[in-house]
C-alpha positions in Angstrom: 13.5 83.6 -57.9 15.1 82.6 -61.3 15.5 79.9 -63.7 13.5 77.1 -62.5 14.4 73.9 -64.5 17.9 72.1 -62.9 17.6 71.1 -59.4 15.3 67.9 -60.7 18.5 66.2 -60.7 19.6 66.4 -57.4 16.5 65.1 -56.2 18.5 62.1 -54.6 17.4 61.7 -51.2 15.2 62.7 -48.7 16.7 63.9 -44.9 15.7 62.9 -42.1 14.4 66.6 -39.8 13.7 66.3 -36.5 12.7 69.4 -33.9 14.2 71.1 -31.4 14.3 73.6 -29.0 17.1 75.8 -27.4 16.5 79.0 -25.3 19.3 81.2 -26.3 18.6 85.1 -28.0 18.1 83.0 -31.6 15.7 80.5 -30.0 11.5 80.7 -30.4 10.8 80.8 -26.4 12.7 84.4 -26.2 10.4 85.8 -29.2 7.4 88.2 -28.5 6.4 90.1 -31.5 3.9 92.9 -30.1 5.1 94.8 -32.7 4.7 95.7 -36.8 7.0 93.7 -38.4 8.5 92.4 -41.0 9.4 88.5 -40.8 12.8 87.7 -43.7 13.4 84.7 -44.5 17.2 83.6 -44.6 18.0 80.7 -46.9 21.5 80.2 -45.9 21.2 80.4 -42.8 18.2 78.6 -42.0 16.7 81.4 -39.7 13.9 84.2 -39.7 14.9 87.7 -38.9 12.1 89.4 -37.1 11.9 93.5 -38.5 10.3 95.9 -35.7 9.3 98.1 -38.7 8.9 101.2 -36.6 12.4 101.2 -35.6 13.3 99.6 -38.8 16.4 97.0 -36.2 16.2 92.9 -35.8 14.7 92.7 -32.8 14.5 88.9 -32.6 15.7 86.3 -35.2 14.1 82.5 -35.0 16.4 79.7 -35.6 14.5 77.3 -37.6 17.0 74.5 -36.4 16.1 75.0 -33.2 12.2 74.9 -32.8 10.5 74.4 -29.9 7.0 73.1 -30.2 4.3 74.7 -28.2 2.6 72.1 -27.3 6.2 71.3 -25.3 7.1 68.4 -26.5 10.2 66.9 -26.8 13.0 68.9 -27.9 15.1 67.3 -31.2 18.1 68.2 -33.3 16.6 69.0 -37.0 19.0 66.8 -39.0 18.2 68.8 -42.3 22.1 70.6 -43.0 20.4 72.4 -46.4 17.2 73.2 -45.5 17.0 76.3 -47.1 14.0 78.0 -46.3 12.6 80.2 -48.9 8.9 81.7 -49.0 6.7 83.3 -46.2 3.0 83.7 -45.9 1.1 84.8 -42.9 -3.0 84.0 -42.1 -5.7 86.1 -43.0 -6.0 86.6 -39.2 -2.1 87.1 -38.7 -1.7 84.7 -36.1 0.3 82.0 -38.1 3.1 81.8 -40.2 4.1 79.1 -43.1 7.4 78.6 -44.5 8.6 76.1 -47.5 11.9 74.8 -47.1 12.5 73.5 -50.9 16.0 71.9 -49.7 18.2 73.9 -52.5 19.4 77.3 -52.5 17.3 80.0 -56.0 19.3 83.1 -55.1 20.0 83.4 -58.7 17.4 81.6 -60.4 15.2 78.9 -61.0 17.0 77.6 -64.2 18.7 75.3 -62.5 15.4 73.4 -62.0 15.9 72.5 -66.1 16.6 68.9 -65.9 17.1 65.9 -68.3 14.1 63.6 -68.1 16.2 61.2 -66.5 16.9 63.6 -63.4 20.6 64.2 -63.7 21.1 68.3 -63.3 22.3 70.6 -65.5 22.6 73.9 -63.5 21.2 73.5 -60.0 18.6 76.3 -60.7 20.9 78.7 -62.3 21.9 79.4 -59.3 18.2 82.1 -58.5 18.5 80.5 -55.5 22.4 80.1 -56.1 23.3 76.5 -56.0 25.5 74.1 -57.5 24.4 71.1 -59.1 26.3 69.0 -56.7 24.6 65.8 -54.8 22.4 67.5 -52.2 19.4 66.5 -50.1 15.7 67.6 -52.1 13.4 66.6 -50.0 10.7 69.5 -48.6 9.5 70.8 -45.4 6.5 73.1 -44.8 6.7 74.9 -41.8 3.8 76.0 -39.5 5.0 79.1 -36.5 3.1 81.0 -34.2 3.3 84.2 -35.5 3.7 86.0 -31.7 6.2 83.3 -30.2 7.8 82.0 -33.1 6.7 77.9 -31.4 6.4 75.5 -34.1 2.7 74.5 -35.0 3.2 72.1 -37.2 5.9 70.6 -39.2 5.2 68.4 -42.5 7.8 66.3 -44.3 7.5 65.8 -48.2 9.3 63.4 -50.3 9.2 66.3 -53.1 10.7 69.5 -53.4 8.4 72.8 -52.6 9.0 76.2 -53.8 6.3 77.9 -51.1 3.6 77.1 -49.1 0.4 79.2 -48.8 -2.7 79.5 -46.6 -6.0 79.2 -48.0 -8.1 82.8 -47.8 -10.2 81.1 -45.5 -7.9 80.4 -43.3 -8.5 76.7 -43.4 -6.3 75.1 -46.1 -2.3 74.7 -46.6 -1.5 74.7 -50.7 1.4 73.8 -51.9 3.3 72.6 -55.4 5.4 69.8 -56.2 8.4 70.8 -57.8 8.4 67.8 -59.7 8.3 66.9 -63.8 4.5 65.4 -63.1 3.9 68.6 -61.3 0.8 68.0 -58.5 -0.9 70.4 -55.7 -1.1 69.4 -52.7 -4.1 70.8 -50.6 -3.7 70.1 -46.6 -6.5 70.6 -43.9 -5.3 74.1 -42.1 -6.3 72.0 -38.8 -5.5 68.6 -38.6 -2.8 68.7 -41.5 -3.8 65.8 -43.6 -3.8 65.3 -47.1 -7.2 66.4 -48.6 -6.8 66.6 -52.3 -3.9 66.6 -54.9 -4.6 68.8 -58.2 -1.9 67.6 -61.4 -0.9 70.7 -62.8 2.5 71.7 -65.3 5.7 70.8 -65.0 8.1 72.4 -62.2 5.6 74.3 -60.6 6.4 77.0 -58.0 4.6 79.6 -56.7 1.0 79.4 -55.9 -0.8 82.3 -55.4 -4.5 83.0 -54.8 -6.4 85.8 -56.6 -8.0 89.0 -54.4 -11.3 87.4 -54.0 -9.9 83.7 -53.0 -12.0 82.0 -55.5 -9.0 81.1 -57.6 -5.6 79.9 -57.5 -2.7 80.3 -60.1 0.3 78.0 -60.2 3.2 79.2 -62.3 4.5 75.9 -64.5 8.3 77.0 -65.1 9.2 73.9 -67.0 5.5 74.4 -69.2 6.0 78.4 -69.8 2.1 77.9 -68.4 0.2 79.1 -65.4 -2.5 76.6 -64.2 -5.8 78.7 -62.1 -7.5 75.9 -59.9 -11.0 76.6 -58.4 -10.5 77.2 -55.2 -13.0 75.9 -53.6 -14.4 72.3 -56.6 -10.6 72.3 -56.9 -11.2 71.8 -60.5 -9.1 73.2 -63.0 -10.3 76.0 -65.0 -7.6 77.0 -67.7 -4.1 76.4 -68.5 -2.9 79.5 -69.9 0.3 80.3 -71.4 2.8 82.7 -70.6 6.3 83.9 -70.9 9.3 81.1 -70.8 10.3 80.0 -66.9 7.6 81.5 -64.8 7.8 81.7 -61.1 4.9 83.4 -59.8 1.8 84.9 -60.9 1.3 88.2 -57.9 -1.9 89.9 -57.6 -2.1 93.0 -59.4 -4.3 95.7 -59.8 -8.0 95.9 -60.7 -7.9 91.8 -60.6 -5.0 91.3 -62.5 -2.2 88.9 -62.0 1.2 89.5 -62.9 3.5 86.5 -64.0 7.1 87.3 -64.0 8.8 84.9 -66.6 12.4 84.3 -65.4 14.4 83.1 -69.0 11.5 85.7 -70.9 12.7 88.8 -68.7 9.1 89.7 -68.8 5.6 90.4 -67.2 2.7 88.5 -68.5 -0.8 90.2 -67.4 -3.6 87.1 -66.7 -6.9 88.5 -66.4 -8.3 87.1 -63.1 -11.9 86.7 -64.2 -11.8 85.6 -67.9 -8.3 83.7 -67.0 -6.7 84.9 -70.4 -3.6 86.6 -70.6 -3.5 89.8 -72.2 -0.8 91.2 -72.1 3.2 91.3 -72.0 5.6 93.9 -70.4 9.4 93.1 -71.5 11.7 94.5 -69.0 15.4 93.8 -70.7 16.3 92.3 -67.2 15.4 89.1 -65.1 12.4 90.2 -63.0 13.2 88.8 -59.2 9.3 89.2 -58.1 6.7 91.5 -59.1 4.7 93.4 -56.0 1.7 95.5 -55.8 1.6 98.8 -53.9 -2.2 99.1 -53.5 -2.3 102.7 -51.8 0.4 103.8 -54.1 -0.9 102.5 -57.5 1.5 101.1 -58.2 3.4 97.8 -59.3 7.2 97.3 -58.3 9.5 94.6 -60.1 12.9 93.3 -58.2 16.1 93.4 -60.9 18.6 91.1 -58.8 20.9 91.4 -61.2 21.1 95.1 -61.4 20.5 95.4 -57.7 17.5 97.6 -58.4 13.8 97.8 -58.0 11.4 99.4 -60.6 8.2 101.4 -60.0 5.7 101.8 -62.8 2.3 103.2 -61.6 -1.5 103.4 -63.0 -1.9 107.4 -62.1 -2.2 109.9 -65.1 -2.5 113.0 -63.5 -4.0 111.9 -60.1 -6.6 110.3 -62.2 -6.4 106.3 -61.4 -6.8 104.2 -64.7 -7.9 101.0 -65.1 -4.5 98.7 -65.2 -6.3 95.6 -67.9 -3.3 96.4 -69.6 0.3 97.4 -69.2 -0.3 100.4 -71.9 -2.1 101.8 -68.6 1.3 101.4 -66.6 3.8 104.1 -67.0 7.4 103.0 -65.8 8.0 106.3 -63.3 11.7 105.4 -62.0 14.1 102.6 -60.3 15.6 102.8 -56.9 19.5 101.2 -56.8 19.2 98.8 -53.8 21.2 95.7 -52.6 23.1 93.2 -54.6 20.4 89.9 -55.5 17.3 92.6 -54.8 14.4 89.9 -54.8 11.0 90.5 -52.8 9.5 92.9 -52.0 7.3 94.4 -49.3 5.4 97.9 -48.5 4.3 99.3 -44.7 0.6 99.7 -44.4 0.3 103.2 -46.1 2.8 102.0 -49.0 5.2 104.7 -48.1 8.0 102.7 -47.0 9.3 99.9 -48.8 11.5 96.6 -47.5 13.1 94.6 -50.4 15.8 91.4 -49.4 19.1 91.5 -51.3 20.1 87.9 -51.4 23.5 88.4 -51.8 24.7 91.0 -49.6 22.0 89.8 -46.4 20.8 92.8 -46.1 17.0 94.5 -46.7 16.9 98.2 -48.3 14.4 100.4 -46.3 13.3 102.5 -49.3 10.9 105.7 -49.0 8.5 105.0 -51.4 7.7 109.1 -52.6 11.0 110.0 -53.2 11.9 106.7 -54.6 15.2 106.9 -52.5 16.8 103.9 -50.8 17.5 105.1 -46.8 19.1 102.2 -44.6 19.9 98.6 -44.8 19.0 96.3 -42.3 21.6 93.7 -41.7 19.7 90.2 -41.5 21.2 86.2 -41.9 23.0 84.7 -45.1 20.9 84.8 -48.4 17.5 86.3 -47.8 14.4 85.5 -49.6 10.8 85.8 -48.9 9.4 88.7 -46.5 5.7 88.8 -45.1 4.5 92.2 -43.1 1.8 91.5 -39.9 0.4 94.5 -38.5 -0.5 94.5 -35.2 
C-alpha cells in the first residue's frame, strides 16, 4: 500500500460490470479447493491465484472477469477494463471470500490518493498501487466468492472507490470505506447485502480492520494522519486518534495492539486496543508495505517494497515472551531479501513458512520463517496484492 492522497482526481466515472461465466482452466466451475491454500490477489490482471500451500504450485487461478454465479444464472461479460482488485478476506468459518476492487492500481503507494479539493490528481497514488494520474474509471466493486468453487455470491457496485472489504467477526456484516474526501463506512447485511448503516469517518480512508475480540473497528484516515475505532456492534465512534502521516492500515498486533503503518511517515504507530490511545512509534527509515503478526512465532513482520525486503522484530528475550504495549519490547532480529514491490504478508498455520506478494515481479517468496531464508517463488498474475490463508 503507499501514499494514499491522488487518485481523488480521477474519480470521473463509474463502469458499468456485468458477470460472467466461462469454463476454461481460469474459469470458477473448474475450481475445487480441498486443499490449504493460499488465495493472491492479482491487480493487474484481474484474477486470483489459488496456492496449494503444501506443494507450494498454482493449482487453480479464478478469472474475476469471468464469474459464474452459483445460483446459475445468466452468464455476462464484466465491462470493468481496470478493475483492479486489491484486498482479500476470508469468513470466520472459511467458506467465503471478499474482494475490493478499488478501480486504480497502489502498487507503489497510496500518495497518489493526495488530491486538490477540487478532485483534479496530482500523482495517481504515488503509484503504491502504481498508477498514473491519467483519466480512468473509479468506481468500486466488492466481491463475494465461494471459497471451495470460486462461484460468485454476491457482487455489489459502488459509486465510490474502496480500498478493502472485510467481514464482520460474526460472520454477519460486510464493512467497508469510502475512499472519498468526506470519508464514510459502509456496513452491509452479510446475508441479504443491503445497506444497514453508514459511519462518517476521516478523510481517504482505507483499511478497516477489526481488533482480536471483534468489539472494535479501526479505519486508517490517510488524508487525516488519524485512525478512527468504531464500536462494532452501537456503531458509534469511540476515538479519533492520531497517528503517523498517510496511514493505510492499522493490523492486529500482539497482546491487543494494533499496528498502523504510516506510508509518507515510514513508521509504525502502536494504538492500544482497549484504552484506544496510541503509544507508541517505531521509525523504520523505509516505506512499510504492511505490517503482519506471526502469533506462534512472536513476532511482527513489516513489507519494505522498495527494498524488496521483509523485516522480523520479535517479543522473545531469552525464550521469555514479554509484553509487546510498546515497541521498546520489540527487538528487530533480521530481514529476509524477497521480491521486487514485497507488500503482504502471510504465515502457514504453525508460522514456520511465510508467503509475501512482490507486486512488481508477480511472484510470492516462500520464506522459512526460522532461518529467516527466502526458498522459492511462486509465479502468480500481473501485480499481486492482498493474500488470505484458509485451512482446511
Amino acid at each position: 500500500m503507499k501514499n494514499i492522497k491522488t487518485a481523488l482526481a480521477v474519480l470521473i466515472g463509474s463502469a458499468t460490470l456485468f458477470l460472467a461465466c466461462s469454463k476454461d482452466e481460469t474459469s470458477t466451475g473448474d475450481v475445487m479447493v480441498n486443499f490449504d491454500a493460499a488465495y493472491v490477489v492479482n491487480g493487474e490482471s484481474s484474477t486470483i491465484s489459488v496456492i496449494n500451500i503444501t506443494t507450494n504450485k498454482v493449482e487453480n487461478t479464478i478469472d474475476l472477469t469471468k464469474l459464474q454465479s452459483s445460483s446459475g444464472e445468466s452468464q455476462m461479460e464484466m465491462g470493468m477494463t481496470n478493475m483492479w482488485p486489491l484486498h482479500i478476506y476470508i469468513s470466520s468459518d472459511n467458506s467465503k471470500l471478499i474482494i475490493a476492487a478499488p478501480g486504480m492500481d497502489f502498487s507503489e503507494g497510496h500518495g497518489m490518493m493526495q488530491t486538490s479539493s477540487t478532485g483534479s490528481a496530482t500523482d495517481a497514488h504515488s503509484q503504491h498501487h502504481s498508477g498514473s494520474a491519467t483519466t480512468m474509471v473509479m468506481s468500486g466493486r466488492i466481491l463475494v466468492l465461494d471459497a471451495v468453487t470460486g462461484d460468485l455470491i454476491k457482487e455489489i457496485a459502488l459509486e465510490e472507490m474502496v480500498h478493502n472489504a472485510i467481514f464482520s467477526p460474526d460472520g454477519k456484516e460486510l464493512w467497508t470505506a469510502i475512499m472519498m474526501p468526506e470519508g464514510k463506512i459502509k456496513v452491509f447485511d452479510a446475508t441479504s447485502y443491503s445497506l444497514l448503516y453508514t459511519i462518517p469517518v476521516g478523510q481517504m480512508p482505507a483499511e478497516v480492520t477489526f481488533s482480536d475480540d471483534g468489539k472494535k473497528a479501526f479505519v486508517a484516515n490517510g488524508m487525516s494522519n488519524t485512525v478512527t475505532i468504531v464500536d462494532a456492534v452501537s456503531k458509534k465512534v469511540l476515538e479519533t486518534t492520531e497517528v503517523g502521516a498517510n496511514p493505510v492500515g492499522a493490523w492486529p498486533g500482539m497482546d491487543g495492539m494494533m499496528n498502523v503503518d504510516n506510508e509518507d511517515g515510514q513508521s509504525i504507530s502502536m494504538i492500544d486496543g482497549v484504552t484506544n490511545m496510541m503509544t507508541d512509534t517505531l521509525d523504520l527509515g523505509f516505506m512499510p508495505g504492511m505490517v503482519a503478526r506471526n502469533t506462534m512465532m512472536n513476532q511482527m513482520w513489516v513489507s519494505d517494497p522498495n527494498g524488496s525486503k521483509i523485516h522480523m522484530w520479535e517479543t522473545n528475550n531469552g525464550g521469555v515472551h514479554m509484553i509487546g504495549k510498546s515497541y521498546d519490547d520489540y527487538t528487530h532480529k533480521g530481514e529476509v531479501t524477497v521480491g521486487s514491490g514485497a507488500h503482504a504478508i502471510a504465515f502457514n498455520k504453525d508460522g514456520t513458512v511465510g508467503y509475501v506478494t512482490n507486486q512488481a515481479e508477480g511472484t510470492v517468496s516462500v520464506v522459512d520463517i526460522p532461518n529467516l531464508k527466502e526458498t522459492m517463488k511462486i509465479t502468480v498474475g500481473k501485480k499481486p496484492n492482498g493474500i488470505v490463508m484458509r485451512f482446511k
